[in-house]
C-alpha positions as CSV (number, residue, x, y, z in Angstrom):
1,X,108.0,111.3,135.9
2,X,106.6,108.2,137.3
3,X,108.0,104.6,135.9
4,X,105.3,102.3,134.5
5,X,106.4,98.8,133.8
6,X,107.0,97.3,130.1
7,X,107.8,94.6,128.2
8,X,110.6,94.2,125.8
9,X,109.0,93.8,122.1
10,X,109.9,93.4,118.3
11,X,109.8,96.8,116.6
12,X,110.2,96.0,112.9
13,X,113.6,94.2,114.1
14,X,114.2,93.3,118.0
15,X,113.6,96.6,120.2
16,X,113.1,97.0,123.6
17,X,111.4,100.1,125.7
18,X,109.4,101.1,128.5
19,X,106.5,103.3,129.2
20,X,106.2,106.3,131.0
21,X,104.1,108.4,132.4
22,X,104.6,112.5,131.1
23,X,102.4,115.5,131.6
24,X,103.4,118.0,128.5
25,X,101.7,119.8,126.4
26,X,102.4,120.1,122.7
27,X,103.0,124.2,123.7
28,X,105.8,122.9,125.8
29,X,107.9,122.4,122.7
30,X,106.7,125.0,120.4
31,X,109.8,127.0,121.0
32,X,112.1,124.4,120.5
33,X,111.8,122.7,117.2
34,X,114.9,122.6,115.4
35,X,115.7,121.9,112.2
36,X,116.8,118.3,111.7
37,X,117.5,116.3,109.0
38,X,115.7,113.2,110.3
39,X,112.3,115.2,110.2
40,X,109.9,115.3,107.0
41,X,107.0,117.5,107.2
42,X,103.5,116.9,105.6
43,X,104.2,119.7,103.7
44,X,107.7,118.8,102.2
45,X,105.7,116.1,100.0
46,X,106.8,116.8,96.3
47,X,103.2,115.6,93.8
48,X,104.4,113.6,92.1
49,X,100.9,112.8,90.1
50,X,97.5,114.6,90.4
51,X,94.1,113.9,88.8
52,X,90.6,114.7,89.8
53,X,91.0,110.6,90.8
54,X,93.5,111.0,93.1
55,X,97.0,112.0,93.7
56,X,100.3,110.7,94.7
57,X,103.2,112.6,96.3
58,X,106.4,111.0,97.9
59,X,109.6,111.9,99.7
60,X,113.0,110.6,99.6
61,X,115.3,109.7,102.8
62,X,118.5,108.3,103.5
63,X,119.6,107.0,106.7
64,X,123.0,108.4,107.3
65,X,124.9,104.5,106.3
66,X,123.9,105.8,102.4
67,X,120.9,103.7,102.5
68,X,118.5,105.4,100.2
69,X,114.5,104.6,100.6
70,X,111.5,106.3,98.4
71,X,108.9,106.7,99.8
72,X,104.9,107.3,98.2
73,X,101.6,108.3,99.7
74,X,98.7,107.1,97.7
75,X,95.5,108.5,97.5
76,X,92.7,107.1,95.3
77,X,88.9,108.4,95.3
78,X,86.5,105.3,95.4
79,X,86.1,103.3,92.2
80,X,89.5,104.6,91.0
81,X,92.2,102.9,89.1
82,X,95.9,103.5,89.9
83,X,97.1,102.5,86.0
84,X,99.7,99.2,85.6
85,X,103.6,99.8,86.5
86,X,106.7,97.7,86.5
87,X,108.3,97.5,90.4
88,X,111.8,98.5,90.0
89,X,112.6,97.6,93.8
90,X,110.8,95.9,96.4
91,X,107.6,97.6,97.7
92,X,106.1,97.3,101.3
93,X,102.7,99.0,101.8
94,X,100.5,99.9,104.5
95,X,96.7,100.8,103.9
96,X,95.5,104.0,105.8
97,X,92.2,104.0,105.1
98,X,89.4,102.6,102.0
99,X,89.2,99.2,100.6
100,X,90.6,98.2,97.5
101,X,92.2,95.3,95.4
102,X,96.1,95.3,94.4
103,X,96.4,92.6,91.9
104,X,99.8,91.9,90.2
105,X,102.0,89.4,87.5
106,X,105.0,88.2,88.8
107,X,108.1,87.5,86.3
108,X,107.1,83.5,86.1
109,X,103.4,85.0,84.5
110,X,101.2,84.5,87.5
111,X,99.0,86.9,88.4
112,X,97.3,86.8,91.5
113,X,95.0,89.6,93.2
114,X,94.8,90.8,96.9
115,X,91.6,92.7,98.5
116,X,93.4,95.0,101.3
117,X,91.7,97.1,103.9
118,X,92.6,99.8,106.5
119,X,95.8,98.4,108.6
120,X,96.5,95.3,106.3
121,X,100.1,95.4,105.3
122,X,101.9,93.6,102.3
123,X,105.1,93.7,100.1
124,X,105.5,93.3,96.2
125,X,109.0,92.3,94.4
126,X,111.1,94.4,92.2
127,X,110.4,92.9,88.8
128,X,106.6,92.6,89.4
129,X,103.5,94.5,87.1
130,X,100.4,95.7,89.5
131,X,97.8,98.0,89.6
132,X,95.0,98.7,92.0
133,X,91.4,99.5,92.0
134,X,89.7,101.7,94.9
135,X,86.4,100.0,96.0
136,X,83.0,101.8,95.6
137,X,82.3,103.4,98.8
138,X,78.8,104.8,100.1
139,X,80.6,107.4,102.7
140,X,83.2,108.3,99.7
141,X,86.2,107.2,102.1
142,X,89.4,107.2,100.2
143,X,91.5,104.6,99.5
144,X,95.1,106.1,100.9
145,X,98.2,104.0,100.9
146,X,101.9,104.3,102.6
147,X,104.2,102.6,100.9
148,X,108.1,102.3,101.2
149,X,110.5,101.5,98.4
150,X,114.3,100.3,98.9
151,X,115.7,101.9,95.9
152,X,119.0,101.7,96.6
153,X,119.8,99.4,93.9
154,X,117.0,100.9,91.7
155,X,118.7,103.9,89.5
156,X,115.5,104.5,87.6
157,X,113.4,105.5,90.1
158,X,110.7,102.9,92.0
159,X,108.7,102.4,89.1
160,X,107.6,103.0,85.5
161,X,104.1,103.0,83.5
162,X,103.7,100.3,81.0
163,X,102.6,102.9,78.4
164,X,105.9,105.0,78.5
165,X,108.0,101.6,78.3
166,X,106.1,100.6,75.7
167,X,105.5,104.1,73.4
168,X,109.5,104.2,73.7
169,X,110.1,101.7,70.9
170,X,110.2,102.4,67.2
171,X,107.0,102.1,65.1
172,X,108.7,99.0,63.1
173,X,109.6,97.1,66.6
174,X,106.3,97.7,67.8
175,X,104.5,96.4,64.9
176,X,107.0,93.1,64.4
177,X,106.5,92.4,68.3
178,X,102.4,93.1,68.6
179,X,101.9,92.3,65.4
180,X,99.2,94.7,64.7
181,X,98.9,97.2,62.1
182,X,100.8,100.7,61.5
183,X,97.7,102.1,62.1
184,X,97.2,100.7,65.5
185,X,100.8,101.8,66.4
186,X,99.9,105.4,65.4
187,X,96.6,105.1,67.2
188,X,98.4,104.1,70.4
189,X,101.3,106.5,70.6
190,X,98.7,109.7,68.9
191,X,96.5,109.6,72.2
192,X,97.3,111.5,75.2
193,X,98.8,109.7,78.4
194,X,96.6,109.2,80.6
195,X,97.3,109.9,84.4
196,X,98.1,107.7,87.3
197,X,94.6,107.5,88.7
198,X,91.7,107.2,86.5
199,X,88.2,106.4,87.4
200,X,87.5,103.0,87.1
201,X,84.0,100.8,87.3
202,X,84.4,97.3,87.6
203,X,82.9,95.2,85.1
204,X,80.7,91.9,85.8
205,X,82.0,88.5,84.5
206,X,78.6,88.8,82.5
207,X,79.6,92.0,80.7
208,X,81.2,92.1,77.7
209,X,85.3,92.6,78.3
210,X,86.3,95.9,76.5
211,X,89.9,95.2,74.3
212,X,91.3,99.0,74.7
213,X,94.5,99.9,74.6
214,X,95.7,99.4,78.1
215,X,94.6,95.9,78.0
216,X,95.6,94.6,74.6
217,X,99.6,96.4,75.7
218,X,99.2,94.5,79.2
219,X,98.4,91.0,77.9
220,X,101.0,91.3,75.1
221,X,104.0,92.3,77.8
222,X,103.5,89.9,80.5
223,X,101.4,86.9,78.7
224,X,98.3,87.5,81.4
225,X,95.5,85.5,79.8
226,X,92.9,87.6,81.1
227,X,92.2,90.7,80.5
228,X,91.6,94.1,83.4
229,X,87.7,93.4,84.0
230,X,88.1,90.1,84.2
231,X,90.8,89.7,86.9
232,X,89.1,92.1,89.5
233,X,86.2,89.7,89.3
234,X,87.8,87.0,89.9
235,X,85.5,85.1,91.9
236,X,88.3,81.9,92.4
237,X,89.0,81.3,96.2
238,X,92.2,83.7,97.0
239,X,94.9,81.9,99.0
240,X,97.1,85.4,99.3
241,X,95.9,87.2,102.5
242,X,97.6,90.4,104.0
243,X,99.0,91.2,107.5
244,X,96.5,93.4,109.1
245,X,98.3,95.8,112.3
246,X,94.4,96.9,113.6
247,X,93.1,92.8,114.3
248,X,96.5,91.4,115.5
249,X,97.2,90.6,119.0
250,X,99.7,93.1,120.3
251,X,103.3,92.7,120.8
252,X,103.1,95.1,124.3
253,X,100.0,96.7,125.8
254,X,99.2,98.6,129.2
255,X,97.9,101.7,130.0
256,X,99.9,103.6,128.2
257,X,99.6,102.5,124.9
258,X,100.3,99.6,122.7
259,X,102.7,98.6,119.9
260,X,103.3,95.9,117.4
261,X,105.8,94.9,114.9
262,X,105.8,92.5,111.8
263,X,109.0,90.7,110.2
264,X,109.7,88.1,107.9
265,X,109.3,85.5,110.7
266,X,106.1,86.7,111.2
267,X,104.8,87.3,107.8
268,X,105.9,84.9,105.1
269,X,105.5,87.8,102.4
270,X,108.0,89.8,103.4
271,X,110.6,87.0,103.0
272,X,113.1,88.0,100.9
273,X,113.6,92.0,101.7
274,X,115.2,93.7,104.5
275,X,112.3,96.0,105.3
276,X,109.8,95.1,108.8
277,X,106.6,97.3,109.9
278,X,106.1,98.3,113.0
279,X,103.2,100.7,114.5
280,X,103.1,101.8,118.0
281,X,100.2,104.0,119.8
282,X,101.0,105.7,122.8
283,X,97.6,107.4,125.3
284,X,97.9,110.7,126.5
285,X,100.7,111.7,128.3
286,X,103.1,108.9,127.7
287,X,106.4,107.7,126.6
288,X,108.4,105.2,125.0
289,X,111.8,105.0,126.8
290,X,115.7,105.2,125.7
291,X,116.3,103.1,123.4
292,X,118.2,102.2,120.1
293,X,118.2,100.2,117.2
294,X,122.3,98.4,116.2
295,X,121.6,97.4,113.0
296,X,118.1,98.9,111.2
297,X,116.7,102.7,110.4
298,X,113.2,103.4,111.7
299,X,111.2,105.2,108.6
300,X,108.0,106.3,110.9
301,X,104.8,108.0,109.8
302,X,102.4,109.8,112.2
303,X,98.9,108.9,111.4
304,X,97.4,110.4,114.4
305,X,97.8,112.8,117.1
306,X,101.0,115.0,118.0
307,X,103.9,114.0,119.3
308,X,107.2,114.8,120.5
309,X,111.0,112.3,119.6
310,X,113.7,112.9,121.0
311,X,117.4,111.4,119.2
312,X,120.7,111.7,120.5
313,X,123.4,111.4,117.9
314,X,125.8,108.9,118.9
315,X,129.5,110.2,117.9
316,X,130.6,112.3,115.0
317,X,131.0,110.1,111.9
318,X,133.0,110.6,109.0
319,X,131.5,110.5,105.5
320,X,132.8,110.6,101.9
321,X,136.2,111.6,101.4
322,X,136.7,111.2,105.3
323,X,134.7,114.5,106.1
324,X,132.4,114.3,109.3
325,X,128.8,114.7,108.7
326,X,127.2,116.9,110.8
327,X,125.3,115.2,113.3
328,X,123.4,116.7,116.5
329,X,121.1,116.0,119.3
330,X,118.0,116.5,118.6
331,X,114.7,117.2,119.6
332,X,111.3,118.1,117.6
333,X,107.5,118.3,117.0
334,X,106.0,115.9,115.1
335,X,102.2,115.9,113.4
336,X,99.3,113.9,111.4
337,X,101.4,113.0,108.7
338,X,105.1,114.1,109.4
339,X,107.6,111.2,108.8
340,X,110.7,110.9,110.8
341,X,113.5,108.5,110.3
342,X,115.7,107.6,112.9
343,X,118.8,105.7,112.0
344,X,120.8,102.7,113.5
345,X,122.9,103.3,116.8
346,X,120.9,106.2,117.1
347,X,119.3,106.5,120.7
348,X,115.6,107.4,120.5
349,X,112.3,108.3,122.6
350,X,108.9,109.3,121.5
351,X,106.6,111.1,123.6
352,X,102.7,112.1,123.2
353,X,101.0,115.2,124.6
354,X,98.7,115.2,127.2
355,X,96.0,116.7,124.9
356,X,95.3,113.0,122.6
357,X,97.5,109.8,122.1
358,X,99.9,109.4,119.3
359,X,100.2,107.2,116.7
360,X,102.9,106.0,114.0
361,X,103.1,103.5,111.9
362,X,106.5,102.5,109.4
363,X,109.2,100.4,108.0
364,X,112.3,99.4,110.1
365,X,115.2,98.5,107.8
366,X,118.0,95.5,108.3
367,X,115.5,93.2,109.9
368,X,117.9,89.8,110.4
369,X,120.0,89.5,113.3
370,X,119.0,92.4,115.6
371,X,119.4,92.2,119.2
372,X,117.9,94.2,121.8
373,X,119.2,97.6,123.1
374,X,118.0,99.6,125.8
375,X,119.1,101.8,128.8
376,X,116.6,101.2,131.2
377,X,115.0,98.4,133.0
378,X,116.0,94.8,134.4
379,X,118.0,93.9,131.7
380,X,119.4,97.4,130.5
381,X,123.4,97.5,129.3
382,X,124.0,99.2,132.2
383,X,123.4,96.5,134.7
384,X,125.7,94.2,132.4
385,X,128.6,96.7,133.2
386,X,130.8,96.9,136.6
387,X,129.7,99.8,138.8
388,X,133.2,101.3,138.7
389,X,134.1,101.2,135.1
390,X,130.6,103.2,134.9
391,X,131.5,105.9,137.9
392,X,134.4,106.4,136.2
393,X,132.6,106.5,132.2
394,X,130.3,109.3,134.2
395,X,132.9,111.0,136.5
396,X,130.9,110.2,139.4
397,X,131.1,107.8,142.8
398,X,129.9,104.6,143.0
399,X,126.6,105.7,145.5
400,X,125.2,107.7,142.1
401,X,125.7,104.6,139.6
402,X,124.5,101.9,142.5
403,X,121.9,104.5,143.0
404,X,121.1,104.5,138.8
405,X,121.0,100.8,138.2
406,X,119.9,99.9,141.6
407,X,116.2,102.2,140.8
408,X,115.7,99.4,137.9
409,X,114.9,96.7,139.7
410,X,111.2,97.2,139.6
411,X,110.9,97.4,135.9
412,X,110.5,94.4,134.7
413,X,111.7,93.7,131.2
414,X,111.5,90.3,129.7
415,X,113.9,90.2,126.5
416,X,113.1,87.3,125.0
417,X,109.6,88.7,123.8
């Protein structure tokens, strides 16, 4: 396996890696995919809504520390409308493919609107009302959205629809608090719910706004003074802009492959949360080296290509009432669509086949104050460590470990990227 030089490079929080050259073939590792924890398949997604719109299903993971993170993939068929919901935790969101507009209310009664696009990135607050519409598109791409959820703090799950908090009141509250009629009540509760995604044509400023339902309960609840048609035509100059991954300059690029990485520093929307998105591509036949992450889980979704990780569990660590929890090296196939999570102090390498790159894109968790770790390279922890305290950590002589270290030398690795 022939060394390539790297860079050190912000990976959601600080992470530094190299790249290597591999020759394998996804048939190499066929036979030897365990079952891991860490490891979601595609087809472990639970739906958790369907229409002929679109559908949404989602996972949920933990990262071993009893952080707990929901996570939803959105898919909405061109002019579609994914119906209002109140954010119970934070959401960061990545756009796969389609164009579309996300436009929310905050808790102060602002609403503002956001026209997103494949690889923009964004987060919304907990506390927060929003809904999206799918653009119209001539080739009938789909809009399809990743998004991630901390819900740790969230005990009602990541959301809820503004008709089922509304429909849960009595008849009498309803009618004191909308002030409408007992009829109007029974009118609203007697229909059927509608799903998540509906179809949804925008209207002109020019047409004439219709006052169903939806819209009467949504201006009532969070004191928007316009109604749905009007707000996705707003034709006001939009000072909100997203992060897009696909336009960015790159954090590291060479041969073999490219990656970059988004924080709060970077991105002054996701002040406030803990979550960071990264997304790294690696060419044919290469790898990302050792490396591991001291304070933040990597949640990781392959959007293209096969790929191989490999994680080494770092010591055997006791969970709830002081029982370990089983944890083993690992290593395992991963396809279009998979997510794997790879938690803190956890060392880590991906690897794509020689048959097409690999690409994955996802959250990295505990963003503030995260140094560098890495095994390899000028500055890896090794170097920082006398030669004899590490024969003697690897039971071997000092002409192995000077041997080790000394090979790094060559591989230049500037941390302060």
């Amino acid at each position: 396996m022939k060394e390539i030089s790297g860079k050190c490079f912000f990976f959601g929080f600080v992470l530094c890696s190299l790249f290597f050259q591999s020759a394998l073939m996804a048939s190499d590792f066929e036979e030897y995919c365990p079952s891991f924890g860490p490891l979601v398949t595609k087809e472990s997604r639970r739906v958790v809504a369907f229409s002929e719109s679109g559908m949404i299903s989602a996972i949920d993971v933990q990262d071993r520390y009893k952080g707990a993170y929901h996570l939803q993939f959105i898919t909405m068929e061109p002019s579609s409308l994914f119906l209002p919901v109140l954010l119970h935790a934070d959401m960061v969101f990545y756009v796969h493919t389609g164009k579309g507009t996300v436009t929310w209310v905050g808790d102060d009664g602002t609403d503002d609107s956001l026209d997103v696009e494949k690889g923009d990135i964004y987060k919304l607050e907990q506390g927060t009302v929003f809904y999206i519409h799918s653009h119209p598109d001539p080739t009938r791409e789909r809009l399809r959205i990743h998004a991630i959820f901390d819900t740790q703090e969230a005990f009602v799950g990541a959301y809820s629809n503004l008709s089922d908090l509304v429909c849960g009141f009595d008849d009498k509250v309803l009618q004191m608090g909308f002030r409408v009629s007992e009829e109007a009540i029974q009118t609203i509760k007697g229909v059927e719910k509608p799903p998540s995604i509906v179809p949804f044509a925008a209207k002109n400023e020019s047409d004439e706004v219709s006052t169903n339902w939806e819209e009467r309960l949504l201006k009532a609840i969070i004191g928007s003074q316009k109604p749905l048609g009007m707000i996705y035509n707003n034709k006001k100059k939009k000072k909100t802009r997203a992060f897009n991954l696909l336009t960015t300059k790159h954090d590291v690029e060479n041969c073999n492959g490219w990656s970059i990485a988004v924080t709060r520093k970077d991105f002054r929307a996701l002040r406030g949360c803990d979550i960071g998105v990264f997304m790294v591509n690696l060419t044919k036949g290469s790898m990302m080296g050792p490396h591991w992450n001291p304070r933040g889980t990597e949640i990781a979704i392959a959007i293209h290509g096969q790929g191989m990780v490999q994680v080494v569990c770092p010591s055997v660590m006791a969970g709830d009432d002081d029982e370990p929890i089983k944890c083993e090296n690992a290593r395992f196939k991963v396809k279009e669509g998979d997510v794997f999570i790879v938690p803190r102090f956890h060392p880590m390498a991906q690897i794509s086949f020689n048959n097409d790159s690999f690409v994955f894109v996802g959250f990295s968790t505990n963003v503030k104050r995260n140094h560098p770790q890495f095994l390899a390279g000028k500055w890896s922890v090794l170097r920082s460590i006398r030669k004899e305290i590490l024969a003697m950590s690897f039971n071997v002589g000092n002409e192995t470990v000077e041997e080790l270290v000394g090979s790094q030398d060559d591989v230049e690795v500037d941390p302060n990227l």
